[in-house]
N, C-alpha and C positions, 0 to 999 in steps of 0.2 A: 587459199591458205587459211587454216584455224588458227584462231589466235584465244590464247586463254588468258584470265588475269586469277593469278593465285590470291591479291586481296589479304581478308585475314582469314583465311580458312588454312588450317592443317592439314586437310587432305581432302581429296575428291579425285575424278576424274581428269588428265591430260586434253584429252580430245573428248567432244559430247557426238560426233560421226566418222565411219569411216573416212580416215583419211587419204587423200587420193592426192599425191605432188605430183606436180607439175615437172616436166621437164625442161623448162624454160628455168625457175628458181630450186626445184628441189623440194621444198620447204614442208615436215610434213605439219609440221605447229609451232608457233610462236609467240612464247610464255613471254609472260610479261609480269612486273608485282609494284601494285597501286595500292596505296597506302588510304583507307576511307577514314581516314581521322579527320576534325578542321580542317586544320590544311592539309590538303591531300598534294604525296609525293608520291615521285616514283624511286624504287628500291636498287642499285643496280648492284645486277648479278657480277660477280669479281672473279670467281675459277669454277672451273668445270673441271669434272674426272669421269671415266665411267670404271665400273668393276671387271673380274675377269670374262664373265661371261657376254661382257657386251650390251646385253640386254638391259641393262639397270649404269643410271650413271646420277651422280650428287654434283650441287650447285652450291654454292654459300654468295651472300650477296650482303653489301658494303657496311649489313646491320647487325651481322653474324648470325643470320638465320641460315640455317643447313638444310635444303630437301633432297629428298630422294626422288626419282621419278625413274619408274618402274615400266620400260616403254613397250614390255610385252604383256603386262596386264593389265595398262594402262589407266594406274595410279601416280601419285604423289602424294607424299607425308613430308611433315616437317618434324626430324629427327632431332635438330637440336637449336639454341638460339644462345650464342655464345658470348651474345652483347658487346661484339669489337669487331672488324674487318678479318677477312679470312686472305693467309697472302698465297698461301698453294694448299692441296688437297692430293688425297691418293687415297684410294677403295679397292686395290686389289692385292690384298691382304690374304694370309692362309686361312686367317675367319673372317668367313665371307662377310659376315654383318657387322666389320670393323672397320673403320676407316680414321684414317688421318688427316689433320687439320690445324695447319699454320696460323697461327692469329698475330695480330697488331702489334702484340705485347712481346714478341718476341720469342716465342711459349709453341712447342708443340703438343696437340691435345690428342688422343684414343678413346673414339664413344663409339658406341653400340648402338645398331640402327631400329635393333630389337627392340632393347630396353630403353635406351636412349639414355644413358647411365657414362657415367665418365668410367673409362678404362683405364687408362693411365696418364701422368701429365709429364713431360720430357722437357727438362731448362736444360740450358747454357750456351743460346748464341747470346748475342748482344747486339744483332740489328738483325733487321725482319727476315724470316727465311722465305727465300721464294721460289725454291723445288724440291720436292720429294721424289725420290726415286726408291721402289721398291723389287726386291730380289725376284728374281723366277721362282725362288721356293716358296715366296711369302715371309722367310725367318729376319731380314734383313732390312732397314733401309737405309737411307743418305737423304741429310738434311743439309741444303747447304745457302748459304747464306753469302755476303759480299766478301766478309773476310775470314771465315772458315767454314768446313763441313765434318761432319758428324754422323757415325756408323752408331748407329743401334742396333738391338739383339729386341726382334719383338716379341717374342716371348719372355723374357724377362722386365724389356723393356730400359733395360740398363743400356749407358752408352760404353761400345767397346773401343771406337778411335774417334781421336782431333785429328783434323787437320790444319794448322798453322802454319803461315802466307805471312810473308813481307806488305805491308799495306802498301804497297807502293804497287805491287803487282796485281792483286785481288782477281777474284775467283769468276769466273763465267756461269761453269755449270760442271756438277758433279754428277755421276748418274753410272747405274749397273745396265752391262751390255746383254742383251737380252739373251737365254738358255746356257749362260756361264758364267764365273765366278770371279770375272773382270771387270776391274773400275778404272771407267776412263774419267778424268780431271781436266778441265780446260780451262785456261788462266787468259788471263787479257792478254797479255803480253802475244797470245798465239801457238804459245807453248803447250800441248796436247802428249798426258802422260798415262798409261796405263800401269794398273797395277794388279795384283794378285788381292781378290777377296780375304782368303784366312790370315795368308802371314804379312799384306801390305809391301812383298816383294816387287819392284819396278819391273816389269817386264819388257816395255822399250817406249821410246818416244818418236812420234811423228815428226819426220823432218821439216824445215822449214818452205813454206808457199814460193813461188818463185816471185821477183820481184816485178815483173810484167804484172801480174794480176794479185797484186798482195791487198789483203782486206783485215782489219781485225775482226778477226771471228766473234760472232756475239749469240749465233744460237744454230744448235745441230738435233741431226736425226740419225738415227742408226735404224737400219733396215733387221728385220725380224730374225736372220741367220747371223746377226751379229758381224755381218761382213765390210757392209761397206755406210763408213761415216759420210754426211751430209753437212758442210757448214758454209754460213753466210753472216752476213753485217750489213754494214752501212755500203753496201756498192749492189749495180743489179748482176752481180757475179754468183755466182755455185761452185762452190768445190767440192770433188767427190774421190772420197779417199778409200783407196783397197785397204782394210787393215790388215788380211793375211800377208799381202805385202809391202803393207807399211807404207806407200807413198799415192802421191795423189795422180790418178789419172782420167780426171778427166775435169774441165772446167765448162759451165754453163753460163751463157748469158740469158736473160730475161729480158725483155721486150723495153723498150724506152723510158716506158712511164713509170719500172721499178728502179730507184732511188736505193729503195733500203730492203732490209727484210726482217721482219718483227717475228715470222714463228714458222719452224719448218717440223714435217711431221712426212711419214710414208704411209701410204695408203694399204693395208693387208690384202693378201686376195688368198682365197682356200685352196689354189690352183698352181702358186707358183713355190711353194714347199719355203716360204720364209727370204725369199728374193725378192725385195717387193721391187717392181720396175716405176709404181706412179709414189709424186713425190708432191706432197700438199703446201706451197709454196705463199705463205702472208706477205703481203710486200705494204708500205707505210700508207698507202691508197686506201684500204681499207677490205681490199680486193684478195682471196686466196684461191689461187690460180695451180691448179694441178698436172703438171706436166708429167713425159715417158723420159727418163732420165736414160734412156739407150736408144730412144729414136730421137727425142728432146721436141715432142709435137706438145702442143697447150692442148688437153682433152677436154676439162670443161673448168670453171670458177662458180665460185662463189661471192654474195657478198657483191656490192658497189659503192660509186664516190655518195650516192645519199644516201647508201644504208651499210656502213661497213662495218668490218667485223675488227675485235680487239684481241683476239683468242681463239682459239679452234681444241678440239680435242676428239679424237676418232676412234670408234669403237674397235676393239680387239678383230672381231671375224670382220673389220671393213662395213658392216652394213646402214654405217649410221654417222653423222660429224655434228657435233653440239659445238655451236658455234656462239660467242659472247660478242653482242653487238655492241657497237660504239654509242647507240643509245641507253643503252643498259639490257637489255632486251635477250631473250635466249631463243636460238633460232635448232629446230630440228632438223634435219636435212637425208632426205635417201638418197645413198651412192649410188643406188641400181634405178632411180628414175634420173639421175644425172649424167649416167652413163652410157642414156639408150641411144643416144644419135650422135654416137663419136667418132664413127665413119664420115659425118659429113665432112667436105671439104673446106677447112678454114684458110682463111687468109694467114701469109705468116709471119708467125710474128718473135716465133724465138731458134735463133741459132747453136749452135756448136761451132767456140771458136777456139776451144784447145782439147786437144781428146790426145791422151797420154798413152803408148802403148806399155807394156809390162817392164819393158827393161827403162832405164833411166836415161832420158833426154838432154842433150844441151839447153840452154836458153834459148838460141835460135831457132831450135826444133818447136819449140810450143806453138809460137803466135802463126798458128795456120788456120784459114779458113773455111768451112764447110759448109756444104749449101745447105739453106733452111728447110726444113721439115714443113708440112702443109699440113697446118693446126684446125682445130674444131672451135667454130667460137658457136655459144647458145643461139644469140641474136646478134646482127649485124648492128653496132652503137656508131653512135655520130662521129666522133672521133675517127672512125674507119673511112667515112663516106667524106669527112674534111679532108683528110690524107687523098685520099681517089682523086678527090678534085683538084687539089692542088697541084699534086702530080699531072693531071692532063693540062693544069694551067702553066705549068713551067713548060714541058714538052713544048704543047703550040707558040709560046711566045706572046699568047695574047693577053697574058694579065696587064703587062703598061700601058698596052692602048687603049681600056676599058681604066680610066680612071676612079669613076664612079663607080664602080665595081666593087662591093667586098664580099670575104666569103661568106657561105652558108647562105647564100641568095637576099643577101642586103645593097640596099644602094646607099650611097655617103649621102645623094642632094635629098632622100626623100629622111634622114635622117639628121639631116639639120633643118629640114624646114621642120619636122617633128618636133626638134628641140628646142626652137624661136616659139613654134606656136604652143606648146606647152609647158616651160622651162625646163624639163627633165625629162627620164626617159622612166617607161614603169620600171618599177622596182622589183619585180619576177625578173625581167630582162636584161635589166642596168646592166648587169657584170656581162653577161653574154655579149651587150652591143659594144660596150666601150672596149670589149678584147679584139672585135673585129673591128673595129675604128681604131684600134692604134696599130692592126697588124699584128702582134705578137707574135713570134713564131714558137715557143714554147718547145725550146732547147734543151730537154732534160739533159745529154748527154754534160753538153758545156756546162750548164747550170751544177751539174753534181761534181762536176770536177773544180768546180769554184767553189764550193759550199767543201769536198773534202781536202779542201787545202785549211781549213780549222779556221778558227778564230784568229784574226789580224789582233796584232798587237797594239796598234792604235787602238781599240776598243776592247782592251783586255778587261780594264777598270770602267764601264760602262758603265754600270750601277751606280758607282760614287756619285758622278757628274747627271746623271739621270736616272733619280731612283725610282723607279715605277712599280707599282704593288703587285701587279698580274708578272708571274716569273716566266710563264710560258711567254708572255708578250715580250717581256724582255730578252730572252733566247732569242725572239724570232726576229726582233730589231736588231740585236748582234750578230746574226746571223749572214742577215742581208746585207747590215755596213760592209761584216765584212767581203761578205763574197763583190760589194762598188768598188772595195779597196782593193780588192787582188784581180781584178777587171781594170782598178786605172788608181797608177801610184797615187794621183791629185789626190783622190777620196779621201784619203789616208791623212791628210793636211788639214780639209776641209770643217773647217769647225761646224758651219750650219749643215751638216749634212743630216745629221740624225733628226733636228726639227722639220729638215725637210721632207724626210721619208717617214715620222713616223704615224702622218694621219695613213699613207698608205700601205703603215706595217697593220694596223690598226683593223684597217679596212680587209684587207687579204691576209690574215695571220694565218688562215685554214690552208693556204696555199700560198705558200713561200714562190716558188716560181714565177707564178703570175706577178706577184710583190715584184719583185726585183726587175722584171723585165719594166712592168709599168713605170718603176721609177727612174732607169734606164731612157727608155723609150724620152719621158719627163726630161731627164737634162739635155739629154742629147737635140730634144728639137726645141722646147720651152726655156735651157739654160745655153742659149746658143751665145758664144764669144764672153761668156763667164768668166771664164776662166785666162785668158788670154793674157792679162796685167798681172797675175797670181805672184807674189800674195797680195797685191793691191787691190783695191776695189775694181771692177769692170767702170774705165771710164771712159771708152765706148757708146756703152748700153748706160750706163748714167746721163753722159751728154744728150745721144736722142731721148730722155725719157725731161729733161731739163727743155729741150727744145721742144716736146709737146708740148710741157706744161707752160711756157713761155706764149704757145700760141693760142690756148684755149682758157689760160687764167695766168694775167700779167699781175695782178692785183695780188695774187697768193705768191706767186715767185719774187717779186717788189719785196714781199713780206719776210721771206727767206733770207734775202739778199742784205735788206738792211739789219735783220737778226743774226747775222754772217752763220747762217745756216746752210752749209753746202751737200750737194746729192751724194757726197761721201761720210754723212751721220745721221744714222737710222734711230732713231725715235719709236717705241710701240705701246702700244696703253689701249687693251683691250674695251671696247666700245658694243652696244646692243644696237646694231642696225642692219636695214632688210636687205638679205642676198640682192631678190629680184632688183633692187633701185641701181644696187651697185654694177650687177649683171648689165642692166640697160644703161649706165653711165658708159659703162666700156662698148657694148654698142654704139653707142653713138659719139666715141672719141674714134671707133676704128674708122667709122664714116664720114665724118667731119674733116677728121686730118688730112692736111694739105698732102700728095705723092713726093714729095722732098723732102720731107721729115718724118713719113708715113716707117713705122719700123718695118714695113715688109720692105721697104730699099734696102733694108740692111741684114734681115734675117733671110734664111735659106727656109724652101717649101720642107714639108714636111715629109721625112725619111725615118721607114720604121728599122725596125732591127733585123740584122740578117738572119736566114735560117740557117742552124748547121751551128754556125760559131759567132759568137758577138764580135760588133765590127770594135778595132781600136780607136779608143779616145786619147789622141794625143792633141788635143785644143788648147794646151798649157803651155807656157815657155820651159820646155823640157831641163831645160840646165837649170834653172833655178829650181825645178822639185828635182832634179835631179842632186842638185846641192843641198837643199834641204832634207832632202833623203839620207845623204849621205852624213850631213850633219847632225841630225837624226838616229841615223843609224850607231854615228861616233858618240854622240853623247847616250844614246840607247847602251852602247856597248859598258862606256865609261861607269854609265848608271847603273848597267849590272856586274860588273867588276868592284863595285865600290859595294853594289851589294851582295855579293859573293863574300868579300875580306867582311861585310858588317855580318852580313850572316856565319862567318866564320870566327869570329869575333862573338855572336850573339850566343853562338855553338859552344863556343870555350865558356862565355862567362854565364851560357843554360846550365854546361857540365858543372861549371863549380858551384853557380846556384843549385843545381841539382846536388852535389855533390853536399853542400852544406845541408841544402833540405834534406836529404838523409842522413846526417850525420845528427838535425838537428829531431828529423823524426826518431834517428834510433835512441836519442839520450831524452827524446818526449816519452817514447816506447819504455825507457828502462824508468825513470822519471812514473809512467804510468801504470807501469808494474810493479814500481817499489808502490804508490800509490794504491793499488789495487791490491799489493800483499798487508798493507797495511790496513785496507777496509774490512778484506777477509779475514787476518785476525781481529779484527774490532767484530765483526760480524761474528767469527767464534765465540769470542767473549761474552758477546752479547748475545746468543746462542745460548751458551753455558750458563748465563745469568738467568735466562730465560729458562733454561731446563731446569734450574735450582728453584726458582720461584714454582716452576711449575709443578716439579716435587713437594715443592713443600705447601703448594696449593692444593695437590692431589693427597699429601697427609692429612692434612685438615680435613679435606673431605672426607677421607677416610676414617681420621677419628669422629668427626660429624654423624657420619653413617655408621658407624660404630655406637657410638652413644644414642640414637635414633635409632639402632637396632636394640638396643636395650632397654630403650626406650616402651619398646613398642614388645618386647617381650614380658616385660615388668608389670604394661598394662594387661598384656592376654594373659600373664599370669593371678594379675587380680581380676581380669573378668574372668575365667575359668573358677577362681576360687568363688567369686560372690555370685557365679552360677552354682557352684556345687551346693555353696547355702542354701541358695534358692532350690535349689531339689531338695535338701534336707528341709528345710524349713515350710516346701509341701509338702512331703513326705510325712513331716511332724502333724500337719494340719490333717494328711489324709485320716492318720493314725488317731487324732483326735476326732473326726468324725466319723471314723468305723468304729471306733470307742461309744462313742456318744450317740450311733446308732445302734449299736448291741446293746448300752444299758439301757437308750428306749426300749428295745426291742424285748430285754430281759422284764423290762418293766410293765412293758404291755404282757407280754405271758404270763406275768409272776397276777398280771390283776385279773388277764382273760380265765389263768386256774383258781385264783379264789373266786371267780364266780361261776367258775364248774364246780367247784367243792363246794359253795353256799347252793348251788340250786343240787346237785348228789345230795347235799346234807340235807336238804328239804325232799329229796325225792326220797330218802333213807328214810326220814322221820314219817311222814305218810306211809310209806311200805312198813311201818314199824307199828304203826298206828292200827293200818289196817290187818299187820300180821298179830298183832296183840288180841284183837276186835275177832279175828276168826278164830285164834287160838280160846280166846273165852269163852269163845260158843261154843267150840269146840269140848271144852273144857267140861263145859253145862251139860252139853249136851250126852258127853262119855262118860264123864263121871260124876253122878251126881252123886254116887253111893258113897266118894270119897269124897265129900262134899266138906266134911270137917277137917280133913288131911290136909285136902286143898285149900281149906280157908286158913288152918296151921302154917301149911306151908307158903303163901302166898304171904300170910303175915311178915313170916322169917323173909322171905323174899322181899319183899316193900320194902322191911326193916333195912334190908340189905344193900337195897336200892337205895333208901334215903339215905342212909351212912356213903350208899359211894356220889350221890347226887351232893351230899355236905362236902366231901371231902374234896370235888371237883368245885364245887362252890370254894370251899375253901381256898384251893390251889388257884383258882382266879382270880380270888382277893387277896393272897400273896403276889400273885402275878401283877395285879394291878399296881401294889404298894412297891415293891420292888421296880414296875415303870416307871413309878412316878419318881420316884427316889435315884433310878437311872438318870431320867430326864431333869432331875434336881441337878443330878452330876455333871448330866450333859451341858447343863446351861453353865455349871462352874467351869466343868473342864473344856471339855467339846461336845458340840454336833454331834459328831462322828460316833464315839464312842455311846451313844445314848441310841443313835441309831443301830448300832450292830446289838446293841441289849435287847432292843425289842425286839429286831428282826429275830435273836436268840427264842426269847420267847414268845412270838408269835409261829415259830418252826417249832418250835417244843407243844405248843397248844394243836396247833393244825394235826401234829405227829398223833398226838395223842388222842384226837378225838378220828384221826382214819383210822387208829387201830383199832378204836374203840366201835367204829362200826364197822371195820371189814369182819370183825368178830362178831358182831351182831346177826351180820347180814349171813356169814359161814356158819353162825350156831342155828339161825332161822331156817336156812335152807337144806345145812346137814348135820342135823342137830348128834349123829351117833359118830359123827368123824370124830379120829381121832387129833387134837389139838396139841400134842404135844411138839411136832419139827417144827410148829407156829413159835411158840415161844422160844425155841432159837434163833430163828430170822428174829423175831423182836430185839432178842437181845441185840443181835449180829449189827439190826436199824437203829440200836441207840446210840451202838458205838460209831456209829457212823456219824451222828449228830456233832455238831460243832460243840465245843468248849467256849465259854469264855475270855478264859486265859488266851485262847487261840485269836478271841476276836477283837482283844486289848492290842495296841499300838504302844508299846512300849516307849517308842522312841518319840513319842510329841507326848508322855507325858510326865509330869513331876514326880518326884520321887514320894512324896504323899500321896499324890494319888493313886499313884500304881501300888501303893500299898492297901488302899480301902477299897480296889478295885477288885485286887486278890482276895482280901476280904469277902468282899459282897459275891466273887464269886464261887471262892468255898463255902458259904451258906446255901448260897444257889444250887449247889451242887449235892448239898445235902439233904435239902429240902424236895430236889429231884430226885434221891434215891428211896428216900421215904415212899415218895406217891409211886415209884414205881416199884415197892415192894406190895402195896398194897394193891396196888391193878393186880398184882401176880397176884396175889390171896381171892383177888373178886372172880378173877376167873374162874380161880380151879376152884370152886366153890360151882361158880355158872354151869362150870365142865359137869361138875357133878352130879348138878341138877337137873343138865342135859339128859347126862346118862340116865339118870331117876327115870326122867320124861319119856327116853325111850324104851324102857323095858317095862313100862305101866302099858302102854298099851299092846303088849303081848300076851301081860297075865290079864289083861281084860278078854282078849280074846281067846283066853284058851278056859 
């Protein structure tokens, strides 16, 4: 057998080898989940489910962690961790990777095994649910819980019915019958109804169990064609119900040692079209035992008393059963290795003792007998071979004559000399020897029919008078009282009875059975003539216990007697001292003690319990428990007739207290309401105050922003403007230094041409010089004949020259006088005006001396041209000359001055026309002499 430990891993491997089960346990792995924190726990697994295929089934375990285990690819994942216990589970859903999941909180959950993602969440029980059943189609399920159940739509996920139950009655189990659209409902009560999926129409009820074999039904199985119901409870009875015709036929018993039955389930097979014939049978041992419900042979089990199981759940096609073990543990199991030697011949062990034929039977017809079927057990267990033996030892008759004899091959003397020389027996073995040392016969039968007689009403109120924290311990102590009490009226009287039983409920809780018989066993030889005085002390068994102590301590009983302390008031005050001393005092009172006061004179040897049915304990003086019984019974009665009228009295004055609680809830309600309408308009009000404030907070702001907008427009408006300046005002400055570089620039040209004009004027007067210096020689050398002519006219010439050389002298030292006289004025008036005078006549000088040699330089070079279109361009150049008047600035100056300005420049003006009358006369005089010049040397040459 593999065994895995999931740990904290999410996923990995199932198995790490092929797994190969056994046909002895089946088993193909057994998961386990250990927690490696500090303290390490172990996890236990709570429900199991598998999917439709079979092959995949999900676990959830006590911490709400969900896995998946995947047994044909052999994985596991953990899908989800829902941090709360899981109370049922269902994964065969119409999407596949959906499953369902019951938790603590009352809550049913839809996640996704994909995503691992919440699907949807479903409220409204209000205690835990603890089965899911889902549709053949997948669209449907049923949730059902103690005191209702609940249809859902799972594709919407919306609920479409309640179902609501008298509490008195409460719910078994809800569940859809499998390939139809039928819901069967099973109530405590036994009452079994079926109904119509869509419309909730009743469709019929199962009639009621016979009363030979009545059980309250607590958990069923419905076979795969939907035909025939399987239900059990607290007895080891089966009832199996034809539902097409409605009634039960046929009852099952189960073999001795089933008491109860915790989970019934039917085994699939691919062969029988949905009849399943094996029927997988939990019984409270721990044991599920799989029987043929039409032969009724035991084929094989699962599960034992030290490894049992709490849960089963069996795969669809049959090939698989995930079993939930009582130690938390998950066990795998193959059908088809548990099923390979079911021919073998078992011993047997389970009958048919009602088998119902179709038509309907008297009551007398039922209880018939049928012989047992011949069952397959795995392994032959102890139990089988105790039974063997026994059985050959009643037969022969020789169990009494072997005293020392017990069974399972023990002897009594070599297990008291064990027990003297070691004080005890080991502790593996203790329970096993002390069962065959008292004999037990371990009577299920009896035993369960004592146990389903309920709780004795003597120890209804048990808890009050002994409240004990462990509730299962307590169960199991009321348990057993009561089944002493319903074995022998005394018990039922007996006050010390529960201190006396309860080291040995304590002891055997796990097993009730044993419990009772040992305590049984315990009165019946240990409480011998107890009972006898009832209800007075045993003064019998007081007297000899007074007469031992008389013979073996006079000095303590002396002590007694003068304290008038007698063997009828018990004294207890618990003390720390050593068993073994005490052990060997009573040794050696049994030895010591004289045979006439020895208690074995008075006590009977030791007689165990019969087998079959517990012997009667009538050791009481019957009339008085009979009278106190009765008296008992009378004031039991009286007691609950008084509380009948108080409870019907508490009924009346619940209704009118209830009656008043609502009347005082509905005028809290109206009370609450007018309250609540009165907050609501305060809350309007205060609402509306709030919306006004907040209006008028949002006005402000908006005037804020308002004026912030204009703000802010006001300033772009003056930056915009005092950028525009700013571009005008370089603009300005460009303009003044493109000004400022053109009158450079005018200034530097106006100096770079007066010094081409000064050095022309100099290149003119050399060519003049030297044109004069050839012309002489010239002169000399052509004509000397007209030598007197030439000196004539040369004279006239000089003459002519020095008058125009005076008169340009002249005109310069006008020119001059008039500068200075300018610059006289300029310093009165302005700058300005002093400067445009000169610049006047320094343009008027410069004018007049290019004209004067471009005429030089055109009479030198063509001296017979004709000069006349000249003196029009002259003129045409004069008028072109600036005026005076032009160059006056009227407006910066006084009105005197602009009058001697006019002045000085109509003089100006006259004085300028003067010298330009007289250039006209020097020319054409020049012209003339040109002309002379050139037609003398023609008549020279001819």
């Amino acid at each position: 057998m593999q065994s895995t430990d999931l740990g904290n891993k999410e996923s990995g491997k199932i198995w790490h080898r092929k797994p190969s089960p056994a046909t002895r346990d089946g088993i193909i792995v057994n998961i386990i989940h250990n927690t490696s924190d500090y303290h390490p726990k172990v996890l236990r697994f709570l429900n199991v489910a598998f999917d439709g295929t079979g092959d995949c089934l999900i676990a959830g375990d006590h911490q709400g962690n969900i896995y998946v285990f995947d047994l044909y690819g052999n994985r596991f994942n953990l899908v989800q961790r829902t941090a709360q216990a899981c109370t049922a589970l269902a994964f065969n859903l119409r999407r596949k990777s959906e499953f369902l999941v019951a938790l603590a909180d009352y809550s049913v959950k839809c996640f996704d095994t994909v995503t691992k993602e919440l699907v949807s969440w479903m409220r409204g029980h209000e205690s835990s649910v603890f089965s899911i059943s889902v549709h053949a189609s997948g669209k449907y399920a049923i949730t059902t819980s103690s005191d209702t159940a609940q249809l859902w739509d799972l594709d919407t996920f919306q609920r479409k019915r309640k179902l609501n139950i008298l509490q008195s009655v409460g719910i078994q189990k809800v569940f859809f019958l499998p390939l139809s659209n039928t819901i069967l409902s099973c109530f405590k009560d036994n009452s079994i109804f079926a109904w119509e999926c869509d419309t909730l129409f009743c469709k019929y009820q199962l009639p009621a169990p016979p009363e030979s074999s009545s059980i309250l039904y607590k958990v069923f199985a419905v076979t795969r064609d939907g035909r025939i119901l399987a239900a059990g409870g607290k007895s080891n009875h089966l009832h199996l119900w034809c539902l097409e015709a409605r009634q039960l036929f046929r009852i099952i018993q189960m073999p001795t040692k089933v008491r109860a039955i915790r989970h019934l389930e039917f085994l699939p097979d691919s062969f029988d079209a949905g009849s399943n014939q094996v029927l997988g049978v939990l019984s409270q041992d721990g044991i599920m035992r799989f029987i043929n419900i039409q032969t009724c042979k035991l084929l094989f089990e699962i599960g034992s008393l030290d490894e049992g199981i709490s849960s089963s759940a069996i795969s669809p096609h049959g090939r698989y059963i995930a079993s939930i073990m009582e130690n938390g543990s998950l066990n795998i199991y193959s059908v088809q290795a548990l099923t390979q030697e079911i021919n073998k011949p078992p011993p047997p062990l389970v009958k048919v003792i009602e088998d119902l034929p179709k038509n309907k039977l008297s009551s007398s017809d039922l209880k018939r007998k049928v012989t047992s079927g011949r069952v397959q057990q795995p392994a032959k267990s102890r139990e089988s071979k105790i039974q063997t033996r026994i059985l050959k030892q009643d037969l022969t008759g020789d169990f009494e004559s072997k005293k020392n004899e017990l069974p399972d091959g023990l002897n009594k003397k070599r297990l008291q000399i064990l027990l003297k020389g070691y004080g005890e027996y080991p502790t593996k073995y203790r329970m096993f020897i002390w069962r065959s040392l008292l004999q037990l016969p371990e009577n299920h039968t009896a035993f369960s029919s004592l146990i389903d007689k309920g709780t004795h009403v003597a120890f209804l109120n048990l808890q009050k008078k002994y409240p004990i924290k462990s509730r299962k311990l307590l169960r199991v102590l009321q348990r057993t009282l009561s089944a002493l009490a319903h074995w022998s009226v005394i018990f039922s009287d007996t006050p010390y009875l529960p201190l006396l039983a309860f080291p040995f409920v304590k002891l055997f809780q796990n097993n009730q059975l044993i419990c009772f018989e040992v305590i049984a066993t315990l009165i019946i030889n240990w409480c011998q003539h107890w009972f006898e005085y009832f209800p007075n002390p045993p003064i019998n068994i007081l007297s000899m216990i007074e007469n031992v102590l008389a013979f073996h301590d006079k000095e303590l009983l002396q002590h007694f007697i003068d304290h008038d302390i007698t063997s009828q008031f018990f004294f207890h005050h618990r003390n720390n001292l050593d068993i073994n001393v005490v052990i060997r005092q009573v040794y050696h009172l049994m030895e010591t003690t004289p045979t006439d006061i020895h208690p074995d004179s008075m006590l009977n040897v030791f007689v165990a319990l019969t087998k079959g049915q517990y012997p009667v304990f009538n050791q009481y003086p019957k009339f008085i428990v009979d009278y106190q019984t009765q008296e008992q019974e009378r004031i039991r009665n009286d007691e609950l007739d008084y509380l009948r009228e108080r409870q019907t009295v508490e009924d009346m004055q619940a209704k009118v207290d209830q009656q008043r609680v609502e009347d005082e809830a509905w005028y809290q309600k109206q009370e609450l309401l007018r309250q609540a309408e009165e907050t609501r308009r305060e809350m309007l009000l205060q609402e509306e105050e709030k919306m006004i404030q907040q209006r008028q907070r949002l006005a402000a702001v908006k005037r804020q922003l308002k004026v912030k907008e204009m703000h802010l427009q006001d300033a772009a408006r003056r930056r915009f403007l005092k950028l525009q300046q700013d571009q005008r005002e370089m603009e300005l400055r460009r303009l003044d230094d493109e000004i400022g570089r053109k009158v450079y620039m005018r200034d530097q040209e106006i100096a770079a041409t007066a010094r081409d004009l000064e050095m022309r004027q100099l290149e003119l007067e050399s060519q003049k010089r030297l044109y004069e210096k050839n012309l002489t020689e010239n002169q000399e050398a052509v004509a000397k004949e007209m030598r007197a002519d030439a000196d004539a006219y040369r004279r006239k010439v000089d003459l002519e020259e020095h008058m125009f050389h005076k008169l340009i002298e002249a005109g310069e030292t006008q020119s001059q006088k008039t500068q200075k006289w300018k610059e006289a004025e300029g310093k009165e008036l302005r700058l300005r005006s002093a400067k445009k005078a000169s610049a006047l006549s320094d343009a008027s000088r410069k004018w007049f001396l290019k004209q004067e040699i471009n005429a030089a330089v055109e009479h030198a070079e063509n001296p017979c041209h004709k000069e006349e279109p000249r003196f029009q361009n002259e003129q045409e150049d004069l008028s072109c000359l600036p005026r005076t008047s032009q160059l006056n600035d009227s407006s910066e100056m006084d009105p005197s001055t602009q009058i001697s300005l006019n002045r000085r420049a109509v003089e100006w003006d006259t004085t300028g026309q003067n010298l330009i009358e007289k250039v006209r006369n020097l020319r054409q005089r020049l012209t003339a002499r040109a002309r002379h010049r050139c037609q003398t040397p023609h008549l020279l040459a001819a």
